[in-house]
C-alpha positions as CSV (number, residue, x, y, z in Angstrom):
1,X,0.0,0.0,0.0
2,X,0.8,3.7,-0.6
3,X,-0.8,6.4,1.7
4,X,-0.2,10.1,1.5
5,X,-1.0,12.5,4.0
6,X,-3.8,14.9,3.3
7,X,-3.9,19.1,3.8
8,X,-0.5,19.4,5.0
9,X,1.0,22.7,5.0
10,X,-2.6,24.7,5.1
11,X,-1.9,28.3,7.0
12,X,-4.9,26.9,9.6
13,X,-4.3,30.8,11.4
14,X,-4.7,32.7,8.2
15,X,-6.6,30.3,5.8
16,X,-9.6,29.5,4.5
17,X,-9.9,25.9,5.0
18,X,-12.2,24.5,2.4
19,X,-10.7,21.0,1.7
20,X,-11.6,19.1,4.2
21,X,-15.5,19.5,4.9
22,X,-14.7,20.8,8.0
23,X,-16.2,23.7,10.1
24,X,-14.6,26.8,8.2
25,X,-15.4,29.2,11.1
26,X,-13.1,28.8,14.6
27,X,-15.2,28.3,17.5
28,X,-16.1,31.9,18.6
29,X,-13.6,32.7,21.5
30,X,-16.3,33.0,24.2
31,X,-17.5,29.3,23.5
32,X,-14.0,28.4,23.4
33,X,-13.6,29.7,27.2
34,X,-16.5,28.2,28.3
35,X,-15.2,24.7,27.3
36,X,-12.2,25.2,28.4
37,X,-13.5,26.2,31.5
38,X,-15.8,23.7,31.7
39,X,-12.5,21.1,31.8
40,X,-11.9,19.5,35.4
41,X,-8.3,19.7,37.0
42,X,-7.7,16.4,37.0
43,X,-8.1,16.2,32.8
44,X,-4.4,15.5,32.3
45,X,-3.2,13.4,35.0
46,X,-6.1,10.9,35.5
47,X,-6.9,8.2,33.1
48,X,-10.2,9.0,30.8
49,X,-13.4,8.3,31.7
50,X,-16.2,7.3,29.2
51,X,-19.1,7.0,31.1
52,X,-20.5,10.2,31.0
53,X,-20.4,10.6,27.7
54,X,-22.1,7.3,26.4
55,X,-24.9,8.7,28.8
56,X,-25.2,12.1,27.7
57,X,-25.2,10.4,23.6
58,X,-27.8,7.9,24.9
59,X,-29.6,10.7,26.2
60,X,-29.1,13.0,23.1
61,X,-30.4,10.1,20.6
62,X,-33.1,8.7,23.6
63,X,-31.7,5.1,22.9
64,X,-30.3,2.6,25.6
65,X,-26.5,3.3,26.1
66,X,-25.8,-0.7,24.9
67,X,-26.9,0.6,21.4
68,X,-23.6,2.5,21.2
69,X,-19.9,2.3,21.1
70,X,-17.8,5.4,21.0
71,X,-14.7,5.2,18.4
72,X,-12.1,7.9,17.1
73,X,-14.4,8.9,14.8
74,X,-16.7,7.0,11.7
75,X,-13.1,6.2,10.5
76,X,-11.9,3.5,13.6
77,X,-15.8,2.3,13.5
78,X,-15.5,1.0,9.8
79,X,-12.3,-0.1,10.7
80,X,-13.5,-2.7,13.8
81,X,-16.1,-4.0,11.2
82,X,-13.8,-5.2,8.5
83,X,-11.1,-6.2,11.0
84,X,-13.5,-8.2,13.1
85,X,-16.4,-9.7,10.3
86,X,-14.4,-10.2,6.8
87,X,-11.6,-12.3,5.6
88,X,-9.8,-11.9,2.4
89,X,-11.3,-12.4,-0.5
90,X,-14.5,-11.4,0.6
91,X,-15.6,-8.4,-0.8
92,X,-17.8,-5.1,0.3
93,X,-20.0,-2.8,-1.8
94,X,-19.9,1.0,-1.2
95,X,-21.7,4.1,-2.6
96,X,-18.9,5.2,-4.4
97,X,-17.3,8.1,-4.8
98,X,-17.3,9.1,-1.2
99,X,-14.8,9.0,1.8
100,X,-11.4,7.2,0.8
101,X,-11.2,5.5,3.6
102,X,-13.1,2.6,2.5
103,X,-11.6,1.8,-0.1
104,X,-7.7,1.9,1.7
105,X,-9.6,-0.4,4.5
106,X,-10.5,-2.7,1.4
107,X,-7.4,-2.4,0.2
108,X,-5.8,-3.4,3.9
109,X,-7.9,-6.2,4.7
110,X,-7.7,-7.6,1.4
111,X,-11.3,-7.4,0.1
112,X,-12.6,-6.8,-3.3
113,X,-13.9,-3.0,-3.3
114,X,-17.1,-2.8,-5.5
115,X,-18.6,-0.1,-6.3
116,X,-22.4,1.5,-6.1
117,X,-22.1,3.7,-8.5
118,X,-23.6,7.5,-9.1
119,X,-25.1,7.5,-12.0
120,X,-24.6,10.1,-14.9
121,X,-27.9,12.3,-13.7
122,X,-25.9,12.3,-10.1
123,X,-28.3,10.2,-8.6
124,X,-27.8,6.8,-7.0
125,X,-27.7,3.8,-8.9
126,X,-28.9,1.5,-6.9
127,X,-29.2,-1.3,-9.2
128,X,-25.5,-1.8,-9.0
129,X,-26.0,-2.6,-5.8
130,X,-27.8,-5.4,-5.9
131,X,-26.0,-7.1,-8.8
132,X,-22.7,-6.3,-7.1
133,X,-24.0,-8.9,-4.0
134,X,-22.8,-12.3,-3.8
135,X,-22.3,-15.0,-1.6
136,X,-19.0,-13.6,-0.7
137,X,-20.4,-9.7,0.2
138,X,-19.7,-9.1,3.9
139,X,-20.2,-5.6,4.0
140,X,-22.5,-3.0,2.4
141,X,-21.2,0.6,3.1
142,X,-23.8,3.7,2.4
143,X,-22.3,7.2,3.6
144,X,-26.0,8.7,3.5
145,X,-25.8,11.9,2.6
146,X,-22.4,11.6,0.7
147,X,-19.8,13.5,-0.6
148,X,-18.3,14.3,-2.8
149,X,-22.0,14.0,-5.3
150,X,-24.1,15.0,-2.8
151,X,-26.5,12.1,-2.9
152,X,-28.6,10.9,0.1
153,X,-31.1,7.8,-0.3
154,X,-34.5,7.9,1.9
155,X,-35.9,5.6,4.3
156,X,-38.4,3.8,1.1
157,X,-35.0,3.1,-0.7
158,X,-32.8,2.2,2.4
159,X,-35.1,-0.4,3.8
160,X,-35.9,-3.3,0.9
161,X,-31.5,-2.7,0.3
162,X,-31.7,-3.7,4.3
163,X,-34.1,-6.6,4.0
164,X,-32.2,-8.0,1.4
165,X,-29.0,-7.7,3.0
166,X,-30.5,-9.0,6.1
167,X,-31.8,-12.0,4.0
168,X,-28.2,-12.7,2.6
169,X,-26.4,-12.2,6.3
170,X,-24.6,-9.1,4.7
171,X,-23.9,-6.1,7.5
172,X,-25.0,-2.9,6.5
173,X,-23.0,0.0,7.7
174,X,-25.2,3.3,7.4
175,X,-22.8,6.4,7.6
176,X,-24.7,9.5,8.9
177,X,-21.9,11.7,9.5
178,X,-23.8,14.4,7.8
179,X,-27.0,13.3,8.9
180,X,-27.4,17.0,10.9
181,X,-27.6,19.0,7.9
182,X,-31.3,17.5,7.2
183,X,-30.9,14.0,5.8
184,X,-33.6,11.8,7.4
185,X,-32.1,8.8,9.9
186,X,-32.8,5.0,9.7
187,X,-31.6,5.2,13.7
188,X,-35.1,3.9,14.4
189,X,-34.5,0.8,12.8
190,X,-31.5,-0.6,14.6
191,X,-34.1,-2.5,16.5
192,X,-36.0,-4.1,13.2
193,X,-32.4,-4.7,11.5
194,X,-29.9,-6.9,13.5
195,X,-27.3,-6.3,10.3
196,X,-27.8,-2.9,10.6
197,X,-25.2,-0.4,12.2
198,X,-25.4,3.6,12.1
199,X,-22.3,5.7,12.4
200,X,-22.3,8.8,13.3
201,X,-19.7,11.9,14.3
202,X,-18.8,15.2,15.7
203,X,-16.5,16.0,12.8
204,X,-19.6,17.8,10.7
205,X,-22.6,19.4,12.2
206,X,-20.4,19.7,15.7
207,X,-17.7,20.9,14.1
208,X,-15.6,19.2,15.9
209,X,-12.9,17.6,13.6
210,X,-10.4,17.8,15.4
211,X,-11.6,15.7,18.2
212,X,-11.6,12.1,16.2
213,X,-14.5,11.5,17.8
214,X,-17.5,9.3,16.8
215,X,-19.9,6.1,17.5
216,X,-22.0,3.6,16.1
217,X,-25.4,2.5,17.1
218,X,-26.6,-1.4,16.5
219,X,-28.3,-3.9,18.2
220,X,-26.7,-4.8,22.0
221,X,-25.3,-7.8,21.0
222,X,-23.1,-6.4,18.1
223,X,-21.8,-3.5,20.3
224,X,-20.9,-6.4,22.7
225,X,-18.9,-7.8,19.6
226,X,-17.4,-5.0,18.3
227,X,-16.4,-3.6,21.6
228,X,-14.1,-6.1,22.4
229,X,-11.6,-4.3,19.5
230,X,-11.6,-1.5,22.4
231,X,-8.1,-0.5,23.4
232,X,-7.3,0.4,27.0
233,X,-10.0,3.1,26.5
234,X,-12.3,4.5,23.8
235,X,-11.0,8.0,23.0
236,X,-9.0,10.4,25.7
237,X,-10.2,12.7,27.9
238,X,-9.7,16.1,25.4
239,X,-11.8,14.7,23.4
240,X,-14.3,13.1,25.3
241,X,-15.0,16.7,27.6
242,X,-15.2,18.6,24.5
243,X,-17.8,16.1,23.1
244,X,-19.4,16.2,26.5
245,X,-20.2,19.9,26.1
246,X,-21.2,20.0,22.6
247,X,-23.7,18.1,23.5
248,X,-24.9,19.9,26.6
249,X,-25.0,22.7,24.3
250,X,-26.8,21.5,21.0
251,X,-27.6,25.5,20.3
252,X,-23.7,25.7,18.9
253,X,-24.7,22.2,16.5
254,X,-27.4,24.3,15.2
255,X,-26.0,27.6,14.9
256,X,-23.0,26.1,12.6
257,X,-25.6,24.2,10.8
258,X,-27.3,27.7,10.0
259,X,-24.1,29.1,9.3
260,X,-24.1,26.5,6.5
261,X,-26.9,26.6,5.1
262,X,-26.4,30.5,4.3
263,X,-23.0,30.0,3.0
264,X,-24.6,27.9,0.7
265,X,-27.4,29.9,-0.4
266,X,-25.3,32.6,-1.0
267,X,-22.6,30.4,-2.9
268,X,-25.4,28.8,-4.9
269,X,-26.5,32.0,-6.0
270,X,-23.1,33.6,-7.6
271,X,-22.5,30.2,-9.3
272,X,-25.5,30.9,-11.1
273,X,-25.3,34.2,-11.7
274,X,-22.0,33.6,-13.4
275,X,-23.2,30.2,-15.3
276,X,-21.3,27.9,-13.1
277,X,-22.7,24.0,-13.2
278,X,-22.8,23.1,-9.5
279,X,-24.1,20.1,-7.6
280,X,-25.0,19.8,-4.1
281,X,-25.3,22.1,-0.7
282,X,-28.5,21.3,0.4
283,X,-27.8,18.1,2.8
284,X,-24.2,18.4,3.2
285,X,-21.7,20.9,4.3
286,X,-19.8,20.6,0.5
287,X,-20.7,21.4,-2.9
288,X,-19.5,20.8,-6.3
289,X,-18.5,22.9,-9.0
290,X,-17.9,21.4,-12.6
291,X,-15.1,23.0,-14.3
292,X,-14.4,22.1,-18.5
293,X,-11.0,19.6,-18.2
294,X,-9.0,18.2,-15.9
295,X,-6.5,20.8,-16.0
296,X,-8.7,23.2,-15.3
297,X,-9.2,21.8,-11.8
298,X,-5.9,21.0,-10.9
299,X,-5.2,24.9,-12.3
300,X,-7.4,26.7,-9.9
301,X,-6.7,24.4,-6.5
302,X,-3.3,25.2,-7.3
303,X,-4.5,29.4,-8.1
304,X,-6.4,29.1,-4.9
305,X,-3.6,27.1,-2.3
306,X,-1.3,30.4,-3.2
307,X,-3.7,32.5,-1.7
308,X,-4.4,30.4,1.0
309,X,-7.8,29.3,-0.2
310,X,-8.1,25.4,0.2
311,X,-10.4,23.6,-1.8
312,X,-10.6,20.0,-2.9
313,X,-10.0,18.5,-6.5
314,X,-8.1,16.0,-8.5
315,X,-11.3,13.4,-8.3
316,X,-11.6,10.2,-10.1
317,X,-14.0,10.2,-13.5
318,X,-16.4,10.9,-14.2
319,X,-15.2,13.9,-11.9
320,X,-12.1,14.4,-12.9
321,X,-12.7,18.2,-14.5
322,X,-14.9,19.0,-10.8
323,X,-13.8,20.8,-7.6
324,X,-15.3,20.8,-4.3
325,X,-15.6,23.9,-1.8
326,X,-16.4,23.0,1.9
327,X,-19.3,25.3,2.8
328,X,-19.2,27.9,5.7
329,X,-20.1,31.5,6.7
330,X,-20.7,33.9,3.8
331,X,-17.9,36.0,4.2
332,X,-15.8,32.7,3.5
333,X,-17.6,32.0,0.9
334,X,-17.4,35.5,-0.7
335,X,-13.8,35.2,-0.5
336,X,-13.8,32.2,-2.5
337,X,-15.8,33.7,-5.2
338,X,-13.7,36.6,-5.8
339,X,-11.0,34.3,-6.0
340,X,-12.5,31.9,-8.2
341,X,-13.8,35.0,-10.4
342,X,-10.2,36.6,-10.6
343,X,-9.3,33.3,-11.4
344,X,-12.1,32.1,-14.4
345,X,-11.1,36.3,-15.4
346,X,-7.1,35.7,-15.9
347,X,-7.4,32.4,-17.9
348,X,-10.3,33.8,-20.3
349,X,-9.6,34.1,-24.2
């Protein structure tokens, strides 16, 4: 395997950080404080603590705290299925493009990646999902919504694709990492579905990247399974506090969230007025921008990374002439559009 870090060298002081679907805004100093505050003297020199925060998730989702097992992020929880339910040569079917992860997990456990495919009107093909199932599928991955096509699947699509997997003993992982943004949930289901697990974060909607923090929800019996790939402890105490917190405090979720939303509306907006084919924005915190060629993408993420302006490109086709812009506050996003505008205005004939 080859592996290459991601977003090194980004200004993260003086930048806009658009790369990474991350929160583009810093926490405002006062809610920093307060957190900060909030953290009890013994955070560094005693070992951490878990507890409180499976409660408070419980709690937050108003599920029993078996359903749940916290993980450094969505990443580690695909990671303990694959590790602990496939062997190789068994292969896994994914909506596809989305987070890369899956497919270097594949790659590391030796399975055969397939892929369920986004079709050429952006929409989900969810044929190719069912044709891409054998007897040697262990694991069905759907990031729902996804990035970097925004796509996101309801509850009358997800549910025959979990029957079906259910009748075939295939696990189904459900990725709601940007399920905040106003994607419905199949959370209610973990009950109906015992091949079912949900996955959620607080890299998105919290806006807490930087934390590694996530969980999955499933029936009892699989947390009990999957739990045993805990090491000494879950997550450490940081983390865990800050999580804490966020949650105590939902109104910062939601005012990000809004933040979002008007980011994109006014993103959304200049793209049209200057004829720009774009995709996405509504259920995620990312949208994409279609550019003519290849080079044309790799041209303005270079243009942009010189003015400290981070956006994503360099996708597989059928995206390879696309870019995609993590969405945040409007004056962010106003700086990327002059920028993108000087940019489209240099190279014209």
């Amino acid at each position: 395997m080859v592996r290459y870090q991601t977003s090194l060298g980004r200004d993260l002081v003086h930048g806009q950080r658009l790369d990474r679907n991350e929160k583009v805004s810093d926490f405002a100093p006062e809610v920093l404080q307060k957190i900060l505050r909030s953290f009890p003297p013994h955070i560094i020199s005693a070992s951490p603590e878990a507890n409180v925060l499976y409660e408070k998730i419980a709690k937050a989702l108003q599920i029993d705290r078996s359903k749940i097992y916290i993980t450094c992020g969505i990443t580690e929880a695909v990671r303990f299925v694959l590790e602990t339910l496939t062997h190789p040569g068994d292969n896994m079917v994914v909506l596809d493009p989305t987070y890369p992860m899956y497919k270097v997990y594949a790659e590391f456990f030796q399975l055969d990646y397939r892929k369920m495919r986004v079709s050429s009107d952006l929409k989900v093909d969810i044929q190719s999902l069912y044709s891409n199932i054998d007897d040697k599928t262990a694991v069905v991955a759907i990031p729902n919504p996804n990035l970097p096509v925004e796509t996101a699947l309801t509850r009358q699509e997800l549910r025959p694709i979990l029957e079906f997997c259910q009748a075939r003993n295939v696990i189904v992982i459900l990725d709601e990492a940007y399920h905040y943004f106003g994607a419905e949930t199949l959370l209610d289901l973990v009950d109906s579905f015992d091949n079912l697990i949900v996955m959620r974060t607080f890299s998105k909607a919290f806006g807490g990247a930087g934390l590694r923090l996530g969980y999955m929800v499933s029936q009892p019996q699989n947390i009990d399974y999957f739990s045993k790939t805990r090491s000494i402890v879950e997550s450490n105490t940081f983390s865990m506090r800050v999580g804490e917190y966020l949650l105590d405090h939902p109104q910062i979720m939601r005012d990000h969230v809004n933040e979002v939303k008007a980011g994109a509306q006014y993103l959304k907006k200049e793209l049209q007025k200057a004829g720009i084919r774009f995709h996405g924005g509504d259920l995620t915190n990312g949208i994409l921008i279609f550019l003519d060629t290849p080079e044309a993408s790799q041209e303005i993420v270079a243009y942009l990374r010189e003015k400290k302006i981070y956006i994503r490109g360099s996708f597989e086709p059928p995206f390879e002439s696309c870019i995609r812009v993590s969405l945040g506050p409007v004056s962010s996003m106003r700086l990327f559009m002059e920028a993108f505008s000087a940019w489209a205005l240099k190279r014209a004939p």
